[in-house]
N, C-alpha and C positions, 0 to 999 in steps of 0.2 A: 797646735790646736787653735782653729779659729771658732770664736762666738760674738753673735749680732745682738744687739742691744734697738727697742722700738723706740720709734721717735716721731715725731709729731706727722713730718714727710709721707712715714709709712702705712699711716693710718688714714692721710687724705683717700686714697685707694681702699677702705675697709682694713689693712693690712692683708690684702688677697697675697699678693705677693711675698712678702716679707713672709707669713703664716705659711703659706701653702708650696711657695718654690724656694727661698732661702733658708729657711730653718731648717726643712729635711735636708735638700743638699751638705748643710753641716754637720748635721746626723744629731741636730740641738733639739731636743722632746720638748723645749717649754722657751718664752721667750723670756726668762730667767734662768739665771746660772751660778753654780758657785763652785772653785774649785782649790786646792788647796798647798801646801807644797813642806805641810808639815809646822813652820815659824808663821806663815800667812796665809789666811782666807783671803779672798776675792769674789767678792757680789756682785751679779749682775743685777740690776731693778729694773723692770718696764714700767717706766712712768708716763706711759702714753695711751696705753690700753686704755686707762682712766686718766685720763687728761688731765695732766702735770701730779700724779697721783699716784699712789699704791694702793692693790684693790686689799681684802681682809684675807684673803685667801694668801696675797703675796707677805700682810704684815705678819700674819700670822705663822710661814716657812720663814722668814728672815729673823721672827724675833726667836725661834728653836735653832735656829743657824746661829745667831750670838752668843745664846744660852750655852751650848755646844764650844765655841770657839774660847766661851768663858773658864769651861772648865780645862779645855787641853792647850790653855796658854798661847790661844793664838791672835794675832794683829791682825782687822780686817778692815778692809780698805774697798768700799763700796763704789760703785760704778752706774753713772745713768745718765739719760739722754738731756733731763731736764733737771735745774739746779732747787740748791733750797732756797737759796736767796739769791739778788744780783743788786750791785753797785747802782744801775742807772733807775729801776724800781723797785718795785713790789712784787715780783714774784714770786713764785716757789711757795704759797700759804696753805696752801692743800698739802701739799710734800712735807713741808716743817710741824702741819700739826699730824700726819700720818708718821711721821718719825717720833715726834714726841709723844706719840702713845704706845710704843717698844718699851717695855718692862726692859730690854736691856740696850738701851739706844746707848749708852756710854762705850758701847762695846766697838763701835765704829770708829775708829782714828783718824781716818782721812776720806773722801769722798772728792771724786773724780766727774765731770759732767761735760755734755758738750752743747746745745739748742742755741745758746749764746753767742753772738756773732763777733767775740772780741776774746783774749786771753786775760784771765785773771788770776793773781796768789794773793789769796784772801788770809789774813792773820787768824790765829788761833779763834776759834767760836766757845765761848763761854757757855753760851746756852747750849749747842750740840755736843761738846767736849773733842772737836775734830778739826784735823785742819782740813780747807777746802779747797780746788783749784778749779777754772773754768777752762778747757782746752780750748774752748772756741768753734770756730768755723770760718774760715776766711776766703768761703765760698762766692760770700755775697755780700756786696759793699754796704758798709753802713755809716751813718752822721757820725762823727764823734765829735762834733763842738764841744759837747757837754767833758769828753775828756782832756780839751787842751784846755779847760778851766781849771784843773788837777794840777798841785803840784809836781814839776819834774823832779825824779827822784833821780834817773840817769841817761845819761843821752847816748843812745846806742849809735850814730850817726844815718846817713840818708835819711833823715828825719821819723828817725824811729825815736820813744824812749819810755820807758817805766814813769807811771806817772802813779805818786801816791794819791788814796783818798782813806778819809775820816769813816770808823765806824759810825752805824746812822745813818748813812747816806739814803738807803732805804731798810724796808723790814729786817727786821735780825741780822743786817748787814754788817760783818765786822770789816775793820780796815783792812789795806791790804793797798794790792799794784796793780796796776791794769797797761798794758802793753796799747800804745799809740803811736799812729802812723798813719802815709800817706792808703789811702785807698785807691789802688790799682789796677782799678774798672775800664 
């Protein structure tokens, strides 16, 4: 089973596309999703519909999705285009306070995202109770000066390597690693 998740890209366009020939092709009724497997849920969130954001309509199917998963003992692991937070700013502050208004936001364990144009395993989040990872995009090159100020935590070779940073770095940022390397442009 394949499902598409919106992102900023797809919106440039209205989402004509994405809405009107990708979703039916996948036989996907909503650009949200959740599916289950019995031990785990899995959320899909369109945080692009409302730019870096979830509308009331979506907080309000996600937090009876938790409520739900609360009661039949399940691990959900949430899925989206755009993060809650990121190491280099401030992002994601629409997103974090639309999560912090879920009556059952503790219910999400891990949170999955990609907008970002770097890889990150971010440490446990105190404030959302989840751990988080940024898959990235390594579509399009980006600066990373800012992460070879990072300590190297390990040196994968071809000048690749995990560099740690400090929570704080930006908004509700907790520490974690962030993957550095040449850019291949």
């Amino acid at each position: 089973v394949h499902r598409a998740l919106n992102g900023n890209h797809e919106m440039y366009g209205q989402g004509r596309a994405y809405f009107e020939r990708l979703l039916p092709k996948l036989r996907q009724d909503e650009s949200i999703f959740a599916f289950s497997n019995g031990s785990w849920l899995v959320v899909g969130l369109d945080t692009a519909y409302k730019d870096h954001d979830l509308n009331k309509v979506q907080i309000q199917w996600l937090d009876g999705l938790l409520a739900k998963a609360k009661l039949n003992g399940l691990k959900v692991v949430a899925l989206s285009h755009h993060q809650l937070f990121d190491l280099t700013r401030s992002a994601g502050k629409k997103l974090r306070a639309s999560v912090a208004s879920l009556e059952n936001q503790g219910q999400i364990r891990a949170w999955y995202w990609g907008h970002e144009h770097h890889a990150a395993i971010y440490e446990w989040s105190d404030e959302f109770k989840l751990h988080a990872r940024c898959l990235g995009n390594g579509g399009m090159p980006r600066e990373r000066t800012a992460f070879a100020k990072l300590a190297m935590k390990e040196e994968l070779g071809d000048g690749y390597s995990w560099r740690s940073f400090k929570a704080g770095m930006a908004a509700s940022c907790p520490g974690g690693l962030v993957l550095d390397g040449p850019n291949l442009a």
